[in-house]
N, C-alpha and C positions, 0 to 999 in steps of 0.2 A: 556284569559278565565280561569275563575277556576268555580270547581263545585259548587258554589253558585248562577255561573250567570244560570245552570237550573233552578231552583228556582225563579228568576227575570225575565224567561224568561215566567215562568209558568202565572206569576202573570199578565206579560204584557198581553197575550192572555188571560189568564178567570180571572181578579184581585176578582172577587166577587165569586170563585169557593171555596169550603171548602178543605181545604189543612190537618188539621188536628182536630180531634174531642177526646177533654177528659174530662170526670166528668160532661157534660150536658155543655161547652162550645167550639165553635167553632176556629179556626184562619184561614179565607181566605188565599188565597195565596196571596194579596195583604197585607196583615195583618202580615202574616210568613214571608215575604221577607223585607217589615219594619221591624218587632222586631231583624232583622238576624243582618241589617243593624246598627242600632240602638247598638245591643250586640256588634259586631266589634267595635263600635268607642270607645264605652265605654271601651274597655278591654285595644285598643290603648291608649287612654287617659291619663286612671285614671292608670292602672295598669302598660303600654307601653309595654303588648304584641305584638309581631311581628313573624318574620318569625323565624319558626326552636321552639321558645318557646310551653311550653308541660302547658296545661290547664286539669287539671284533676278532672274527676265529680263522686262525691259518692249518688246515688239517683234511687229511683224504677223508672220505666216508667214515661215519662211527658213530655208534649210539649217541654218544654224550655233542656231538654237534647240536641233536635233535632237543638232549635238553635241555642247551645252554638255547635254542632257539624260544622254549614254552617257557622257562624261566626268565627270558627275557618279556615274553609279551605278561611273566604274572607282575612283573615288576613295571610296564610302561616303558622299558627300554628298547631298543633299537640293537639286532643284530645286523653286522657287517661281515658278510663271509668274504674271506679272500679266496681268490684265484689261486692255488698253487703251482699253477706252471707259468705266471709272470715272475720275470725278472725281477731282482729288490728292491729295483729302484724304482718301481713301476707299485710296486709291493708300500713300498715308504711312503708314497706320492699318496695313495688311499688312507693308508694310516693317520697321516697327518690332516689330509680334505675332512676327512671324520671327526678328527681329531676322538680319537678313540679312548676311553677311559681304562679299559682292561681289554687285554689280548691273551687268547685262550690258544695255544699251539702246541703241533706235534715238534718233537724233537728232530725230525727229518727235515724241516724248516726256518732251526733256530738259524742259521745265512741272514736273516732280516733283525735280526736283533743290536745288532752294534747300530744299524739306523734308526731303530725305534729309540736306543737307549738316545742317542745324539739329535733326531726330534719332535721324542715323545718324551721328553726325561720323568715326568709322573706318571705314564701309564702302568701302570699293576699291569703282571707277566705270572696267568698261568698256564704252567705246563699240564697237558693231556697227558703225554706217558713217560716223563722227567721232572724230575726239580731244577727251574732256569738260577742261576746262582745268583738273578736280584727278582728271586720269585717263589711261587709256592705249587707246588703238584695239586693237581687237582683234584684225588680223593683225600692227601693232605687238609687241603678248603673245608671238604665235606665232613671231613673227621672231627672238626674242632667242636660239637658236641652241639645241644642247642640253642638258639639266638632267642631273645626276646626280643621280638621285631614288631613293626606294625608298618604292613605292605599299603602304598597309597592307592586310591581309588583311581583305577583301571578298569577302560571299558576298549570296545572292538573298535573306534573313534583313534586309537593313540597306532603312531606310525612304530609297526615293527620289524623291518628287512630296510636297509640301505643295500641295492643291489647295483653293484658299480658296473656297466657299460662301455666300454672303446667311443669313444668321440668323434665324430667328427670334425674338431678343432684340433684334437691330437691329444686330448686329454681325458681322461675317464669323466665319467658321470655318473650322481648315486642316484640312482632311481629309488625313490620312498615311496614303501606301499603299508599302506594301513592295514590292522589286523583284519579289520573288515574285507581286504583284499584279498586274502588268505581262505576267509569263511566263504565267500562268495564262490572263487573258483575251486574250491574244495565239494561246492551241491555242484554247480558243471560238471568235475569232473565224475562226482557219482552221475548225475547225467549220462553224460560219455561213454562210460564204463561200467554200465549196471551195476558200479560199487555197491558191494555189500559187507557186511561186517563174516561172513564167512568166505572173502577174499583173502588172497595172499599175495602180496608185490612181492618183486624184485628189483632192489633199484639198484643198476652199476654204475646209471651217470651221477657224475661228481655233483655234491651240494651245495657247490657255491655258484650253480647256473637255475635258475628258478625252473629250469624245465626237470633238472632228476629233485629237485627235492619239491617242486608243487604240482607237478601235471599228477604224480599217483601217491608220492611217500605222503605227503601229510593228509591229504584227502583222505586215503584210507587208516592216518589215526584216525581223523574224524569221525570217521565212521565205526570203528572200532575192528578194523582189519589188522592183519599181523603184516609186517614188511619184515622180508630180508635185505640185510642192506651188506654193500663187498667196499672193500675200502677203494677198489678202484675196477675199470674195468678190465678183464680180458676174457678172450674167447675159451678158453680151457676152463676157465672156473665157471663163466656163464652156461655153458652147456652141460657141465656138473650138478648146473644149482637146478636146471632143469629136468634134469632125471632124478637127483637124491632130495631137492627141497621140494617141486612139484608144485611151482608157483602160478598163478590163475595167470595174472598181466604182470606186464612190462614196460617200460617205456626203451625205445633204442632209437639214435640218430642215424642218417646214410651210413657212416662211415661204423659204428659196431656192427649192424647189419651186414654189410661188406665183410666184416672179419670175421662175423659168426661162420656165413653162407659159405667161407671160403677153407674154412678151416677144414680140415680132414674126418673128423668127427663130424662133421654136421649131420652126413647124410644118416648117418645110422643114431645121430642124437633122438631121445626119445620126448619129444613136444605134446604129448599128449593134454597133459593138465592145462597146457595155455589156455582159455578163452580165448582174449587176443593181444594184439602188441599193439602199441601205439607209436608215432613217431611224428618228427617234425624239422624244425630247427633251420632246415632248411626248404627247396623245391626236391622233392623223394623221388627218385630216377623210379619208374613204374619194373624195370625190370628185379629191383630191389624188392620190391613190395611180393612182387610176383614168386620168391624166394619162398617167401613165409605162406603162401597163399594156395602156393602148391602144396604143403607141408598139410592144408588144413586150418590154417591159422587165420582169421581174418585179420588185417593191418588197418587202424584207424589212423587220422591223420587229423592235428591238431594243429595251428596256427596263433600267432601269438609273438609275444616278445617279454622279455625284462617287462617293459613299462605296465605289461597287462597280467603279470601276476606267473606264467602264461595265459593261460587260456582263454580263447576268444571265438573261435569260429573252428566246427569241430564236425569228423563223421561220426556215428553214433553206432554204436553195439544194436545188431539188431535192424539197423537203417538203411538206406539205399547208401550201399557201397560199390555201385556199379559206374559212376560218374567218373571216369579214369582222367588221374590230376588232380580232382577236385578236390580240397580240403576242407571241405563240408557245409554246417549252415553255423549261422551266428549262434553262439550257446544260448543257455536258456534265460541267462540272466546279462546277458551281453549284447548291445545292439552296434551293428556293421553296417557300413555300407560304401561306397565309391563315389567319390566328387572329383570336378575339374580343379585347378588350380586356385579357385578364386570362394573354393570352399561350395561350391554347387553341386547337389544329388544328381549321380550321372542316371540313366534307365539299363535295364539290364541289355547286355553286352558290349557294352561299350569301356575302355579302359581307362582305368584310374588311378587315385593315389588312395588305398585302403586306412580309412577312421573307422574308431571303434569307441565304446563310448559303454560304463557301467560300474557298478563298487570293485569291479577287479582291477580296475585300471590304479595304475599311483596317482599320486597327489602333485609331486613336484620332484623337480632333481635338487639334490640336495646344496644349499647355499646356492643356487645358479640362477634365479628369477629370469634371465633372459633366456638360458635355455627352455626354462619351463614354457614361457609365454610366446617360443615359435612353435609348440608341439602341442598346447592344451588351450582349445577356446570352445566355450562353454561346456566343459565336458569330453568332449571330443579329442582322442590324444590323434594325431596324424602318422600315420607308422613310418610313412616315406614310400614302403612297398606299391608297387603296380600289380593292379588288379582286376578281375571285372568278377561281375555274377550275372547266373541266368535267369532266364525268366523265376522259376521255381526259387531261388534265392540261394541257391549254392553259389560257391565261392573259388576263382581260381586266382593264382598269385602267377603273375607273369613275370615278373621282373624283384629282384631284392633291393633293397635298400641303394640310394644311389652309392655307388661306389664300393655298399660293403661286401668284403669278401668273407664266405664261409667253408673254412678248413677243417674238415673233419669234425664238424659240428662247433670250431669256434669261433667266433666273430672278429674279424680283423680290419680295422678301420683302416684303408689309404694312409689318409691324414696323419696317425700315429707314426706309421712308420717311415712317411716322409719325413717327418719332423725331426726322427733322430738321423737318418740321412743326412740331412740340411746341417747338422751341430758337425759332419765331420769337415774339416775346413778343405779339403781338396774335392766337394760335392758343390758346383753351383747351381744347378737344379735337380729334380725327379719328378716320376709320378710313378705309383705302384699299384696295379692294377692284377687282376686275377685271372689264372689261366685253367679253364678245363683240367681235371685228373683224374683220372678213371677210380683211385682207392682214396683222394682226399675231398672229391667234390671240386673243391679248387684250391690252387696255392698260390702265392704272392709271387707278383715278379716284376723288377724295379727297372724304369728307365731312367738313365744318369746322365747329364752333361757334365762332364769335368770342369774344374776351374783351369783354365788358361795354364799351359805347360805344365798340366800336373797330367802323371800317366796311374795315378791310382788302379788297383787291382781290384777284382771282384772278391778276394779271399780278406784281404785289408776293411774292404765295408760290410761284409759279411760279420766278417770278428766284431765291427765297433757295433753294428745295430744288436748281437749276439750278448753284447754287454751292457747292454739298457734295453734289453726287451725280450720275453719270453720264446724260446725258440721256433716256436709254430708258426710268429710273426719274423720271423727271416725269412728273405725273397727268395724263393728256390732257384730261381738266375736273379743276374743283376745285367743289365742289354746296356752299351753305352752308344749314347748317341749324339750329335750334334744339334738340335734342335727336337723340343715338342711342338703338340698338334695345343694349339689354344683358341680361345675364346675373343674377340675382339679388345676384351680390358683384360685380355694377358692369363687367362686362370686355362691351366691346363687340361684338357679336354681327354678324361677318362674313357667314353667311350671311344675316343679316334685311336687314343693308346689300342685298346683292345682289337679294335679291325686289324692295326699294326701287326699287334701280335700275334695274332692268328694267320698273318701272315709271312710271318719272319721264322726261319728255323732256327729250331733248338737248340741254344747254346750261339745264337747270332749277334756278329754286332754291327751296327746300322749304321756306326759312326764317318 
């Protein structure tokens, strides 16, 4: 059994059920589990994907992500979704870590292709809704009529998601989760979300972040629910889908929430059909929550990371949701808890560094053994987060990851963007720390000492980090200053930036 055969098992019981719905057309689950099937042979075939090979997709939301995803786990292979709003270089840098066999992309992001050609020279290029000119379209693939294959034995054992992560060093990282990770958090989230197979999702967030494509969209194939899926998000189509699709649950981070509530439609939008929303990603401003609550809606709140699939520590449909902050209890099949530094079980209330520990969690980052082995000992991955729980065993998150900033639901490592800072040669130090924002959660903002008689601008380093790195990771100021706040052996001292900062005005330079 591998987790494709959910999918075929869906189809066998309701083949004429709608399994997935995008752009005003439908795919049964007897329809989804053909195209899945269909994708597998083809990859064997034409390409000789097989087990352990890494197939990686650059493209907004769309059926066929989903299933180049179940054709990969029928096959033993390894999906690698890409970010679409990194930079290419940033974009290339994963390509090549992967070293990816076939690249499956929309034409709206063929900008990464003349790097792929120069250091991927044998990866196979298909195009989603174009033919690349050293490539083949992808119902193209699917047309060449049928394969005489023989698929190798595949079980829920073989890693299927390489999910790449901001680093801490300055460099991404694949986080490998086995199919098993997928299955596991897939019964959580029916947990969670009294999933049922006469459920109907909505997913806006993008599926190259494991929270919009595993907290509800695959869970509810499992199950055999119907998802709507938008190729990206926004507020006007979100609140559409809500009155004319009439979808059960959701998943939305701080900052859609923000856009929904804010939008002019909200108030007269019709929420009826929701059961409820889920959210996370980051610590969820109560007065957000509070949006949806007045509405009717209850807001579950889910915890978790990349490494855990998501899902780990969760409120429950139906549960005590009156624990304001709390984000909930350890799931069903997932064990939490808080230790000091030295890896010792703290007692409740007292604050910690949040480990979790079960089949949802990954296995390993990918090629990185050292990374692996600061983060996983016996099971136990180490999230970084600070946290306590109470007597009862609920869960609150005080503090995020050290240093990492979360923009609008996207993870921004320090260290990455120091790093290209540091490459411009009139930068002799930084640190880039995150500042309060009322519609992004928080945004980057960079302290710089110049090199010696350089008068560099803030529009000049703005441009170069703009050119090796996804726009969301630009510091929204750049403060120039004569010295940082450091550590005895010299490591610049994040939290002192930040007191700083919150005390210096806006648009100030301290230098």
């Amino acid at each position: 059994m591998d987790l494709c055969t959910l999918i075929e098992r869906n189809a066998a019981f309701a083949p004429d059920k709608p399994a997935v719905r995008f752009e005003g057309t439908t795919l049964t689950y007897a329809a989804f589990a053909a195209r899945i099937a269909q994708t597998a042979q083809a990859l064997q075939s034409e390409f000789d994907v097989g087990k352990g090979d890494r197939v990686a997709i650059l493209s907004l939301n769309r059926p066929d992500y989903l299933v180049l995803l179940y054709a990969c786990a029928r096959l033993g292979a390894m999906l690698v979704p890409l970010n679409w709003r990194l930079a290419v270089a940033e974009q290339s840098f994963i390509l090549s870590n992967a070293a990816v066999k076939v690249l499956a992309l929309e034409h709206a992001f063929s900008a990464v292709l003349p790097a792929v050609e120069k250091n991927l020279p044998e990866a196979m290029l298909v195009g989603l809704d174009f033919t690349p000119s050293k490539g083949v379209a992808f119902d193209t693939l699917l047309e060449q009529g049928p394969r005489d294959t023989r698929l190798a034995e595949v079980d829920l054992s073989c890693p299927l998601l390489i999910v790449y992560t901001s680093g801490t060093t300055g460099r991404p990282k694949g986080a490998v989760l086995r199919q098993e990770a997928l299955l596991w958090n897939g019964v959580m989230s029916q947990h969670m979300h009294a999933l049922a197979s006469d459920d109907h999702v909505l997913t806006v967030l993008p599926f190259f972040h494991v929270g919009g494509l595993n907290i509800q969209t695959t869970p509810a194939l499992h199950h055999g629910a119907t998802v709507t899926i938008h190729a990206r998000f926004t507020p006007e189509t979100a609140l559409a889908a809500f009155e004319c699709d009439r979808p059960t649950l959701t998943v939305l981070v701080p900052a859609t929430i923000q856009a929904l509530s804010d939008h002019p439609a909200w108030a007269t939008a019709d929420l009826s059909s929701l059961k409820a929303i889920s959210t996370g990603s980051s610590i969820v401003p109560q007065h957000l929550i509070e949006r949806f609550v007045a509405r009717g809606v209850p807001v579950l709140q889910v915890y978790g990371s990349t490494e855990s699939c998501p899902i780990a520590i969760y409120t429950r449909l139906g549960g005590d949701l009156s624990r304001e902050g709390s984000t909930g209890l350890p799931g069903l099949y997932c064990e939490a808890a808080v230790v000091d530094d030295t890896g010792n079980m703290l007692p409740p209330g007292i604050p910690g560094e949040i480990v979790v520990r079960g089949r949802n969690v990954f296995c390993e980052y990918w090629e990185d053994q050292q990374a692996t082995r600061e983060v996983l000992c016996d099971g136990w991955f180490r999230t970084g987060d600070i946290g306590l729980r109470d007597a009862d065993g609920y869960f609150w998150v005080r503090d995020r990851k050290k240093n990492l900033i979360i923009s609008g639901g996207e993870n921004i490592y320090p260290a990455e963007v120091e790093r290209v800072l540091l490459e411009h040669p009139d930068v002799s130090e930084c640190g880039v720390i995150g500042r309060p924002d009322p519609r992004w959660d928080e945004v980057p903002i960079a302290y710089v000492i110049r090199r010696k008689g350089s008068q560099v601008g803030t529009d000049v380093l703005k441009a170069h980090i703009q050119s090796r790195l996804a726009r969301f990771k630009v510091p929204r100021e750049i403060v120039f200053v004569d010295d940082l706040p450091r550590t005895a052996l010299g490591k610049v001292q994040h939290f002192m930036l930040k007191q700083l900062d919150a005390r210096t005005p806006v648009g100030g330079d301290v230098s």
